[in-house]
ZAMARGU-4260 file (C-alpha; in steps of 0.2 Angstrom, whole numbers, plus 5000, padded with zeros to 4 digits):
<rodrens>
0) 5346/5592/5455 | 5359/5603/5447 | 5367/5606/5463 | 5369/5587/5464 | 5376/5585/5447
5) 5388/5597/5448 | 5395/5591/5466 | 5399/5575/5456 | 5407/5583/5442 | 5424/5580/5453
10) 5419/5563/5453 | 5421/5559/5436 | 5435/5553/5433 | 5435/5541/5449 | 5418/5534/5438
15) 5428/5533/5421 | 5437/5518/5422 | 5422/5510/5431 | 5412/5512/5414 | 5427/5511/5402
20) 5428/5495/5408 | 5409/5492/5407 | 5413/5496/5389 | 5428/5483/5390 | 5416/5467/5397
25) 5400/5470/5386 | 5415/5469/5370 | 5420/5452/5375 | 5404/5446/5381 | 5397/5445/5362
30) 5392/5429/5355 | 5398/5435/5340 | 5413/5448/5335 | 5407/5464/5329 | 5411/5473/5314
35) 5432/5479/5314 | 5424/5495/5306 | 5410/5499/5318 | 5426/5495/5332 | 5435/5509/5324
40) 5419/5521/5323 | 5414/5519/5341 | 5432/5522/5347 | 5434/5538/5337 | 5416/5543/5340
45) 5421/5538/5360 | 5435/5548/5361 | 5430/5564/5352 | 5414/5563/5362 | 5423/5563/5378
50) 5433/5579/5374 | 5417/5587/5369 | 5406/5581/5383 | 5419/5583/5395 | 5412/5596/5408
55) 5395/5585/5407 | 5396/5570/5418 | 5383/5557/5411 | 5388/5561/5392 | 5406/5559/5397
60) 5405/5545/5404 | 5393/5537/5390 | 5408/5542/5382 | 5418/5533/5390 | 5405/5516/5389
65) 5408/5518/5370 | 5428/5520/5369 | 5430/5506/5381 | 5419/5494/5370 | 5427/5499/5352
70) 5445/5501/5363 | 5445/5483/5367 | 5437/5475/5350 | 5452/5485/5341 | 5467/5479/5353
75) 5460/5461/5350 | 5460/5463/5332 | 5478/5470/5332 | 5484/5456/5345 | 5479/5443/5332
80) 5486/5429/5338 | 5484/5414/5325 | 5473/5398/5332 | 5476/5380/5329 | 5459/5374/5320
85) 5460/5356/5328 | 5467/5342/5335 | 5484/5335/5330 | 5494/5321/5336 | 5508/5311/5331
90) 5518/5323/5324 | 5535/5332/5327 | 5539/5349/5334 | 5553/5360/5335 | 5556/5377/5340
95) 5568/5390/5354 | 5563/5389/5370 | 5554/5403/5376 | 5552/5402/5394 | 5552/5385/5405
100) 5541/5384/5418 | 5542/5368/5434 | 5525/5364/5441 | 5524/5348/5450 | 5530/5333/5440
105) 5528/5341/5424 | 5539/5354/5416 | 5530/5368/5402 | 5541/5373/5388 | 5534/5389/5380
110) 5540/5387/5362 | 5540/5397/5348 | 5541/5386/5330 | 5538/5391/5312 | 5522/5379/5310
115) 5512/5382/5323 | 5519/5401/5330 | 5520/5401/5348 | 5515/5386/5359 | 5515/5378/5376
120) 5520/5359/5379 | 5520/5349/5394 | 5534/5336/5396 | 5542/5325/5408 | 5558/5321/5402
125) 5573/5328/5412 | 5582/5333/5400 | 5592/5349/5406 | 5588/5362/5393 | 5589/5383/5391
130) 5582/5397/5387 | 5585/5401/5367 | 5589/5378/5365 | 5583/5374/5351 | 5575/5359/5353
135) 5560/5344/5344 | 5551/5330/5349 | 5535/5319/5348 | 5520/5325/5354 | 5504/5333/5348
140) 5493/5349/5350 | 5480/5353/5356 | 5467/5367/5352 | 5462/5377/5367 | 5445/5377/5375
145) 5429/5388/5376 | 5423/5392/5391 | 5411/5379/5399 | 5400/5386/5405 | 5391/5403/5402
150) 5401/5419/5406 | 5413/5405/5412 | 5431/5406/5410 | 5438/5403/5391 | 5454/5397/5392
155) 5454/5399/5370 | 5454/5417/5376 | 5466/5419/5390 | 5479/5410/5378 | 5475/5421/5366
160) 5481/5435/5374 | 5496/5427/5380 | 5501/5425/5361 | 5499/5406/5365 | 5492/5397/5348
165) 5490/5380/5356 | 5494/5369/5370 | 5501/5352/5370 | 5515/5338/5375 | 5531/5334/5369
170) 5540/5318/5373 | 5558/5310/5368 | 5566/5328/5367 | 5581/5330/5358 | 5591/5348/5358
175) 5598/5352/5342 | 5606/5367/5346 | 5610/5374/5363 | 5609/5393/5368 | 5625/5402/5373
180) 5629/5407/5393 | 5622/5424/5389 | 5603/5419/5385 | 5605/5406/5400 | 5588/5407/5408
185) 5592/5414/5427 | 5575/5409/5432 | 5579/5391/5429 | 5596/5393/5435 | 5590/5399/5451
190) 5576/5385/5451 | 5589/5372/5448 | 5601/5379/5462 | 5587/5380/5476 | 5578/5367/5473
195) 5562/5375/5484 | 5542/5376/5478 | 5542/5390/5491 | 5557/5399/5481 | 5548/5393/5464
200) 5533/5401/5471 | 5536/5416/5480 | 5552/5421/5468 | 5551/5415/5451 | 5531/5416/5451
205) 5530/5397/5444 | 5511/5393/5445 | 5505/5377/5454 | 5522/5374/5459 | 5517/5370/5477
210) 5514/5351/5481 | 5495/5341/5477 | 5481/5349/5487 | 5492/5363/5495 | 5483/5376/5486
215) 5465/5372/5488 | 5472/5372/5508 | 5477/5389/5509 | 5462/5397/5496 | 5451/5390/5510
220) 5459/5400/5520 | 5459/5414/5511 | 5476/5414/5507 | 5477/5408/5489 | 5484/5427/5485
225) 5499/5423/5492 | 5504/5412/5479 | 5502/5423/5463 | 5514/5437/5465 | 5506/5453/5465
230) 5503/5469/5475 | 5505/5461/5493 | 5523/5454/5487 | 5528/5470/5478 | 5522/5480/5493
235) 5534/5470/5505 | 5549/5469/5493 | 5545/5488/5491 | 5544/5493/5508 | 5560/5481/5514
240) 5568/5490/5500 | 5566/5509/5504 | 5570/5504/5523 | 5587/5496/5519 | 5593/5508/5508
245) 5586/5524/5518 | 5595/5519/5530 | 5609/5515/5519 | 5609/5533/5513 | 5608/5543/5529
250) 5626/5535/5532 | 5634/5546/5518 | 5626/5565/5527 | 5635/5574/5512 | 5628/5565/5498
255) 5609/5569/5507 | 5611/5584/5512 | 5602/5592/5499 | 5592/5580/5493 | 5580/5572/5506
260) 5585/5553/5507 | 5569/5547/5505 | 5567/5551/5485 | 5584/5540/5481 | 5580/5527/5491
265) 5564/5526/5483 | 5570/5526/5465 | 5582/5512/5474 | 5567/5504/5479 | 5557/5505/5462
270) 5573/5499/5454 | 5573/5483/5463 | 5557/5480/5460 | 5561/5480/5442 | 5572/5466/5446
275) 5560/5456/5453 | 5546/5459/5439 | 5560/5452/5427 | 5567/5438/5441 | 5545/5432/5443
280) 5544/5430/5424 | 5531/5445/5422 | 5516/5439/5425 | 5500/5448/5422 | 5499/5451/5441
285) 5515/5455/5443 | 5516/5469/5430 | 5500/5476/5434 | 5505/5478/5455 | 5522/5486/5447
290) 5513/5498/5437 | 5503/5503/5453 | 5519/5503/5464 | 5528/5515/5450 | 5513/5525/5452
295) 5512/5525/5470 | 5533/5530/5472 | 5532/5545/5459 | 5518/5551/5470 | 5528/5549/5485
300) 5545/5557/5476 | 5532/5572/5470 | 5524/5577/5486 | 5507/5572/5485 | 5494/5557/5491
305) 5499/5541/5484 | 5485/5530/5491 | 5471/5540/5482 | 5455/5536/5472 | 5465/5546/5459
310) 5477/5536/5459 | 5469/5521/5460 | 5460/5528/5443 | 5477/5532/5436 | 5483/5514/5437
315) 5465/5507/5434 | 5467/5517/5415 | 5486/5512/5414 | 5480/5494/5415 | 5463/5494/5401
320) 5477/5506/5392 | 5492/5491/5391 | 5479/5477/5388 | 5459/5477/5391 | 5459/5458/5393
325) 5467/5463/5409 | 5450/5468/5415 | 5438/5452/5415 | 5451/5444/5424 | 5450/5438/5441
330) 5468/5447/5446 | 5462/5463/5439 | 5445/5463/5448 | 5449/5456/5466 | 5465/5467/5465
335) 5454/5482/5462 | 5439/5478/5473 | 5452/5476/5488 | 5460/5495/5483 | 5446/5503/5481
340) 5437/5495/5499 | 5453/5502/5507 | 5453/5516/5502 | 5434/5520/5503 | 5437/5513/5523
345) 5455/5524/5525 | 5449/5540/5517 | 5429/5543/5515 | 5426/5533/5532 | 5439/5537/5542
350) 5436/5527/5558 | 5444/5529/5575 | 5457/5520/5582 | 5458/5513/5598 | 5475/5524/5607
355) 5486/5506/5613 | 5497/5503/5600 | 5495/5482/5601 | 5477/5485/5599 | 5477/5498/5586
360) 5486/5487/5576 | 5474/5472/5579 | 5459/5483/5576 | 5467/5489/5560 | 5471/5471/5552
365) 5454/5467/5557 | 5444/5481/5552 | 5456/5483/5533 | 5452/5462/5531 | 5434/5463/5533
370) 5434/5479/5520 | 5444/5470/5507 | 5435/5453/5510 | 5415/5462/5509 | 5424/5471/5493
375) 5430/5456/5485 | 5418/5441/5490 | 5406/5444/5475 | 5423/5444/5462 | 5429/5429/5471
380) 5411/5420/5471 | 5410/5425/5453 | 5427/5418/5446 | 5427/5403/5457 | 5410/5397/5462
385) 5415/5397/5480 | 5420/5408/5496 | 5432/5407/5512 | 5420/5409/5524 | 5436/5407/5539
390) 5447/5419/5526 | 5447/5433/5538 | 5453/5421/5551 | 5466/5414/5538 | 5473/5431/5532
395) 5477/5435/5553 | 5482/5422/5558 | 5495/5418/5543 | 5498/5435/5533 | 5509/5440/5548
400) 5517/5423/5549 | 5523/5424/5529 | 5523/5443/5530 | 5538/5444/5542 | 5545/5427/5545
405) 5543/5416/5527 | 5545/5432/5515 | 5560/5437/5521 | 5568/5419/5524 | 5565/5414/5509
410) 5573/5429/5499 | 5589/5430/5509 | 5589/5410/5508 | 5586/5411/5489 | 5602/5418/5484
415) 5609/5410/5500 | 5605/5393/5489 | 5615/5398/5476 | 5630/5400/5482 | 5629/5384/5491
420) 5619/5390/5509 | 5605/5379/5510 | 5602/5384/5528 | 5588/5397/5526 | 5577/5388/5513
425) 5577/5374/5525 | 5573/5382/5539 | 5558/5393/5531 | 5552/5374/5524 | 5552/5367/5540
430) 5542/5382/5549 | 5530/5383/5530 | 5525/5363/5535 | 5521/5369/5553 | 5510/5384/5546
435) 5502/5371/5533 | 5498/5358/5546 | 5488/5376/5556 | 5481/5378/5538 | 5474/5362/5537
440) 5466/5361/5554 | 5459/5375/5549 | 5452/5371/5533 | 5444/5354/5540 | 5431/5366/5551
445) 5414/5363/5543 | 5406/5374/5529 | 5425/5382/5529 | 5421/5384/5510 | 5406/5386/5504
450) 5401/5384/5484 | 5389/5395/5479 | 5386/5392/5461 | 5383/5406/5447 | 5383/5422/5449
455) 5375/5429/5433 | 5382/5444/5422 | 5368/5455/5427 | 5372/5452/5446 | 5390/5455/5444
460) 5387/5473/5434 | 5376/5478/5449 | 5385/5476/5463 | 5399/5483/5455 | 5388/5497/5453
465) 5383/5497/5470 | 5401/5498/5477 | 5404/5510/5464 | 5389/5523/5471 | 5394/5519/5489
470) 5414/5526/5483 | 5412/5539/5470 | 5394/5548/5473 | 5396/5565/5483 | 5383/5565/5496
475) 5377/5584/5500 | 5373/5587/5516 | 5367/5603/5517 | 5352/5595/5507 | 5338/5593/5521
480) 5328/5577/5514 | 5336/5562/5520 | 5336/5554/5504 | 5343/5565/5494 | 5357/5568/5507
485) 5360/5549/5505 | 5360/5545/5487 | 5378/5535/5487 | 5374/5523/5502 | 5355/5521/5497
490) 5361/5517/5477 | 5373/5505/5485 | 5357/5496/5495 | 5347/5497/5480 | 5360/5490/5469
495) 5367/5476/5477 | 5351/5470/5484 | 5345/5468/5467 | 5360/5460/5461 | 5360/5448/5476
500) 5339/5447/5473 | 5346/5440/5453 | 5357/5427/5461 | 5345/5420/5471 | 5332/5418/5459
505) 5340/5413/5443 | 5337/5394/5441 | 5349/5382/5437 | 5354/5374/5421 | 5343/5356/5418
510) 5357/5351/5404 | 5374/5355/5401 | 5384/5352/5385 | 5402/5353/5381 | 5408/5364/5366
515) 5414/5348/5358 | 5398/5337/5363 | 5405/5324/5370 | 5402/5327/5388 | 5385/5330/5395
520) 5377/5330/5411 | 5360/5334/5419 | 5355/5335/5439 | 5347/5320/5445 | 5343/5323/5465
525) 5352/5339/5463 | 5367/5333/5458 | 5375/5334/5441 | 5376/5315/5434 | 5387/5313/5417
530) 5387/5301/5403 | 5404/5297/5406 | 5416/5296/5423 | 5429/5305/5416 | 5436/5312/5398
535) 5453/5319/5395 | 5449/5332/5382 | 5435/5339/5396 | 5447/5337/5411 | 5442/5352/5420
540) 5424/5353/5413 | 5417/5342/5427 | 5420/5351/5441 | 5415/5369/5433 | 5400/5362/5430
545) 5399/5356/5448 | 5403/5373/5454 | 5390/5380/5443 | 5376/5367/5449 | 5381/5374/5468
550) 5389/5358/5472 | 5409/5355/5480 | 5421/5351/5467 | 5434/5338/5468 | 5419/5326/5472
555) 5417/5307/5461 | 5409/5308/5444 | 5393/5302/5446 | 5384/5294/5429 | 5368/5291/5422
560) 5364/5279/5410 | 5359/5278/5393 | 5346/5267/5383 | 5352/5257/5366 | 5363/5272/5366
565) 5351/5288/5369 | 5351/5299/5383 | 5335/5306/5387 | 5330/5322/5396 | 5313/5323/5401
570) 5309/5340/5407 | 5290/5345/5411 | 5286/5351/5394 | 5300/5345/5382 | 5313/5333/5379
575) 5331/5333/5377 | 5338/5318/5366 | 5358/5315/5365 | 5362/5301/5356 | 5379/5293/5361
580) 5385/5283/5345 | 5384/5282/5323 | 5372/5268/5325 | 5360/5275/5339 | 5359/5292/5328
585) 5356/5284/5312 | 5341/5273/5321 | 5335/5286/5329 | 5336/5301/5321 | 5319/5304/5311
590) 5310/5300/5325 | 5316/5312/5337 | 5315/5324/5321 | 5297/5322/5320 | 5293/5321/5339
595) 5284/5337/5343 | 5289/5335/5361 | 5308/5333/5358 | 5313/5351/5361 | 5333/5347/5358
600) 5343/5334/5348 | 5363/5333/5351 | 5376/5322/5345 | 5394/5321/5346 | 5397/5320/5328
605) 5392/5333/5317 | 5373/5333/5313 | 5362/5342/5302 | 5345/5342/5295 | 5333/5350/5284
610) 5317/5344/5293 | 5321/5351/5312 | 5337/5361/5310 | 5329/5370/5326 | 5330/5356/5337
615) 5350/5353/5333 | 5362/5356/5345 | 5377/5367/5339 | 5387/5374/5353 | 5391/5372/5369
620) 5379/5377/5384 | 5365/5376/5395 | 5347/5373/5396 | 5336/5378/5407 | 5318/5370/5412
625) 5310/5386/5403 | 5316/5380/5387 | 5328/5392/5385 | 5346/5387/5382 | 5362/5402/5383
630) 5373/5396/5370 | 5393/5395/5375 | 5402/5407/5363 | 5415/5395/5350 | 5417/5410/5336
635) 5425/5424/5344 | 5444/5428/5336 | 5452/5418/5350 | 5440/5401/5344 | 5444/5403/5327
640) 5448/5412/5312 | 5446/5407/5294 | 5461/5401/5284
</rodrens>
């Protein structure tokens, strides 16, 4: 045992940010915030236990647990972003525009004002306005949402930690003052001149600029990575980059005579990069996929391995270190899964390759797509109820097609578009519509995608686990009992069988509620029915909760009916009563109260009472036929804060 412990001492680190971010995700899993003081205990008491522990591997990365969970709890307390309490409509806004951002039919105008701090309005009016404008309108705002559904997505959150306070509209704009030509918003100048959803996409990093349905096309495929920018874009950019000006360079002999012409034309390269980060508007993926690439080309200029698990760690703590919201998010993890699968296949397995050079490289593409898919199918399952099942397929057939045909047309056509050469972004439009129409064929194969349903916490944590023993454990050969020579593949097994075993035996939900309690729904026939076809305040909620039920979202919104204005739930041992108006509460009210069956009451307005305060509904969530019901956590910093 002591041989074994100390053969995984240089594994360490590679498990650190594993468990710091363990650490991260049990912090913003808690129903209810934890004390700002025992934050600030467990971070200090994390980090100085690291520098003690830090030749013991299972107290150093306890450790590390710790400093991740008091890390994230004291970066969310600092962000402290204010949050709009409720509702507000009819009113007037104004404030400088921030950022503008086209997607489809509507424009988003991030503002920031003096009322309500920053915010994000949809509008749309044509108006032409700028980056620094100061503009006002008529609209209302809008608080953000919880998540749905448990360990859902919680869009409160995300706005949060985009400094957004609430969202809204805004209608009859009017500008009041308008920005000089040196705050003139590039991106929309550039939007404006090219009038293209692929530039809008693939250069400015506008989200859901491409046309209706597109996007649920190519994530059937499993494609939907083209269309945030990220690692894959910075990569070719990158690589396109360092080629031109390499070559550029070696004309000049004098000027490269001492130095090797690969260092400056990679600081060419990262430079450019820089420029893009700025010219895509900086998104989360963005910025994280440049801090990887800056990584990756000062390894490159130093001498040593840039594609690494070291490095990968490097960048992995850079991230949690910049903002640990970073780590529950999809981006983050399926960026990570892939990297890591890559490497694990590149570096730990090391497989032959076949000696032709045509087959080599179809073998590779193959062999690196199935790697990066098994690593991230659990991510993309848990994010987004469903899988690709043809997104192998997808990715060889179509990342070669926007790799080296669209990619490149449409960022010599962009500034072609500019100056007036509309030629290339035509062209790349007419040859995207061909590769679309592929797409769709494609797509229209059956069980093309699959909705799986919920993946629970606990399941998620233990595959991660698995993959994580498969990576980082140092097997010993030398030891002659099979299992102990095979501790990281066999931990993998064990791991993510369990975690798979969870999945499919954790029941589903027999009653849904939305945080503001006016949308329910229950499965009748297995499939969710609600009380009400559609509702604008829970746009979104009906298909989670589809996804979460296992069933295809984007379906109709089937309803049940309710009786003199109560719905009733009948599970085998209790009942569930929601009661859909003033006058069917107030009827019915005591009865329910005193009904030992009755498990659950809910209302849409806000009810309390001292004779059953147990059976009252508060929050949003799910119940379950056990009886048991997982609350949706509403009281988090990013739900609400006292005035």
């Amino acid at each position: 045992m002591q041989k074994f412990i100390k053969a995984q001492k240089l594994n360490t680190l590679f498990w650190a940010p594993i468990i710091v971010a363990f650490g991260v995700g049990l912090y913003f899993s808690q129903y209810n915030e934890p004390n700002i003081i025992l934050l600030i205990l467990l971070f200090v008491l994390g980090i100085t236990a690291i520098i003690t522990f830090r030749k013991s591997p299972i107290l150093a990365l306890i450790a590390c647990f710790i400093t991740g969970f008091g890390y994230a709890g004291i970066y969310t307390h600092i962000k402290n972003t204010p949050v709009l309490h409720h509702d507000i409509h009819e009113i007037e806004i104004q404030g400088i525009v921030n950022d503008i951002e086209t997607t489809g039919e509507k424009t988003k105008i991030y503002l920031q004002t003096k009322k309500f701090g920053n915010i994000r309005v949809s509008t749309t009016d044509t108006i032409n306005i700028k980056i620094g404008d100061v503009i006002s309108g008529n609209g209302g705002l809008f608080k953000p949402k919880p998540a749905d559904t448990p360990h859902g997505f919680d869009f409160a959150r995300h706005m949060y930690f985009k400094n957004i306070t609430a969202t809204g509209y805004l209608q009859n704009i009017k500008i009041i003052y308008t920005a000089d030509s040196g705050v003139y918003n590039i991106r929309h100048k550039i939007h404006n001149l090219s009038k293209s959803f692929l530039t809008d996409s693939l250069v400015l990093g506008y989200k859901n600029a491409l046309p209706n349905g597109h996007r649920e096309i190519w994530a059937t495929n499993g494609m939907a990575h083209i269309w945030s920018i990220s690692g894959y874009h910075m990569t070719l950019i990158g690589g396109w980059l360092f080629i031109l000006f390499y070559f550029i360079l070696r004309l000049f002999p004098s000027l490269v005579r001492h130095i090797p012409a690969r260092s400056p034309a990679l600081v060419c390269s990262w430079t450019g990069l820089l420029v893009y980060v700025f010219i895509s508007g900086g998104g989360v993926a963005t910025i994280r996929a440049f801090i990887m690439a800056t990584l990756v080309i000062t390894a490159f200029i130093l001498g040593r391995n840039a594609i690494s698990f070291r490095m990968a760690s490097l960048a992995f703590f850079t991230i949690i270190f910049i903002n640990p919201y970073y780590v529950i998010t999809a981006g983050f993890q399926l960026s990570f899964a892939a990297i890591y699968g890559i490497i694990w296949l590149w570096q730990n397995i090391n497989p032959k390759t076949p000696n032709s050079k045509i087959i080599k490289y179809i073998y590779t593409a193959v062999l690196t797509a199935l790697v990066a898919t098994m690593f991230t199918a659990p991510f993309i399952i848990s994010h987004f109820g469903t899988i690709p099942i043809y997104g192998i397929m997808g990715n060889l057939i179509f990342l070669p097609i926007f790799s080296f045909i669209i990619m490149p047309l449409v960022i010599i056509g962009t500034p072609g578009a500019i100056i007036g050469i509309h030629a290339p972004l035509e062209f790349v439009h007419i040859l995207y519509n061909k590769a679309y129409i592929m797409a769709e064929k494609l797509s229209q194969i059956p069980y093309s995608n699959i909705t799986i349903g919920n993946i629970p916490n606990s399941a998620i944590i233990l595959i991660t686990l698995g993959f994580a023993c498969l990576l980082f454990i140092k097997d010993i050969d030398s030891f002659k009992n099979f299992f102990a020579r095979h501790v990281g593949p066999l931990g993998a097994i064990l791991f993510i069988s369990t975690g798979i075993i969870i999945c499919a035996t954790t029941p589903k939900p027999i009653f849904y509620i939305s945080s503001d309690h006016k949308l329910i729904a229950t499965p009748i026939n297995g499939k969710l029915k609600f009380n009400k076809s559609h509702d604008s305040g829970n746009y979104f909620t009906f298909d989670n909760w589809k996804k979460f039920n296992g069933e295809q979202p984007g379906t109709e919104n089937l309803r049940f009916t309710a009786e003199s204005g109560v719905y009733t739930i009948l599970a085998k041992d209790f009942d569930i009563v929601y009661f859909k108006n003033f006058v069917s509460l107030s009827k019915n009210f005591l009865t329910a109260c005193e009904n030992p069956r009755i498990k659950y009451i809910a209302s849409n307005f806000d009810i309390n009472s001292e004779k059953c305060p147990d059976k009252i509904i508060r929050n949003g969530g799910v119940i379950y036929k056990s009886g048991k019901m997982i609350q949706i956590p509403s009281n988090r910093p990013w739900h609400n804060r006292p005035e």
